[in-house]
Steps between C-alpha positions, in 0.01 A plus 500: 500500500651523155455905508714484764758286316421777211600783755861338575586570127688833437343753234826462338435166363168589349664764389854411339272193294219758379726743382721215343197277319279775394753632281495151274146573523542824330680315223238263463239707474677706230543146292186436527326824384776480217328172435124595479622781228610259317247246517279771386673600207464101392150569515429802317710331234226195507288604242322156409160409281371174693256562734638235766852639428368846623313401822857335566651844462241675677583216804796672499398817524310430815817321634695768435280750701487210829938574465430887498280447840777250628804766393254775688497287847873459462551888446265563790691242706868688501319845504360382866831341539686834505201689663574230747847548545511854528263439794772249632268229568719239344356180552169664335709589224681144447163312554349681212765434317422171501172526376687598138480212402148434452487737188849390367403175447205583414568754246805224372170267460320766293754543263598104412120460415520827275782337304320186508136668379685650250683189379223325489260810262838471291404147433127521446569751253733330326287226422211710461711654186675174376144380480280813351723713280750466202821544555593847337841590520437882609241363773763225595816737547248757743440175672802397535622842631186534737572146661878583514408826655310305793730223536793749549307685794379168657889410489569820729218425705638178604855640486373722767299218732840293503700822647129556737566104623868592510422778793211332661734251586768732594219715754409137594827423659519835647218460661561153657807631640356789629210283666762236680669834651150617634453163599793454717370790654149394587679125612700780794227618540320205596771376708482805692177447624542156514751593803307746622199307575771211713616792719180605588 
């Protein structure tokens, strides 16, 4: 049976990949909270008059709390992580590691449609005033500034999601090494019993 594979595998090599991954992890999650602050500031700086540019932003809003749940599952993920290690059960530990990933991408989702809600309320509004208002040249300048203001966060924000690819990635590889070590492992494992059941 494949437990039995599983029980051929030494805790170390649970161990030594858990304890080598979840650190990148760390990192990652770090990036990423860094990234939601910043997508936030972009939108308290949206401060727009068209109605369909403001259900855009307000989109965006709700997006931005579905990447607070996701960061929340990762956080909860490495705190059972280490409860798990401490406990030594190792392959617990490195299978819930795995399970990261969900919310990574998933918060990396949440953030490309913020930048792309708000992209797209910076548009709607832009028309909405090219169409509706004289241009003043006091109203134009606080425009100007406002939309600079949000363009230069948006810029961070995907700054930020091209050094989040960068390390998901980087944990990617990790992880397929560390998954053709456990499965040469399991394969010995298998082989084992495979001769065990031709002596019997």
């Amino acid at each position: 049976s494949s437990s039995d594979a599983y029980a051929n595998i030494p805790d170390t090599v649970y161990k030594d990949h858990t304890y080598s991954i979840k650190s990148h992890y760390y990192d990652l999650e770090s990036e990423l909270k860094e990234a939601i602050k910043t997508a936030e500031n972009a939108l308290s700086s949206a401060s727009f008059e068209n109605s369909d540019a403001k259900k855009k932003i307000d989109t965006a809003w709700n997006v931005r709390f579905n990447a607070l749940v996701s960061n929340g599952q990762i956080e909860s993920n490495l705190r059972q992580i280490e409860d798990s290690l401490n406990h030594r059960y190792y392959k617990q530990a490195y299978d819930k590691l795995l399970e990261i990933d969900n919310g990574a991408y998933s918060l990396k989702n949440n953030l490309y449609t913020i930048i792309k809600e708000v992209k797209n309320a910076q548009n709607l509004e832009k028309k909405y005033q090219e169409k509706n208002k004289t241009c003043i040249l006091s109203w134009c300048y606080v425009n100007k500034d406002t939309y600079s203001s949000i363009n230069s966060k948006i810029q961070d924000v995907e700054s930020k999601l091209k050094a989040i690819e960068s390390k998901l990635t980087k944990i990617e590889l990790e992880k397929n090494k560390a998954n053709q070590s456990v499965h040469k492992y399991e394969i010995a494992g298998k082989n084992l019993e495979i001769k065990k059941l031709q002596q019997k």
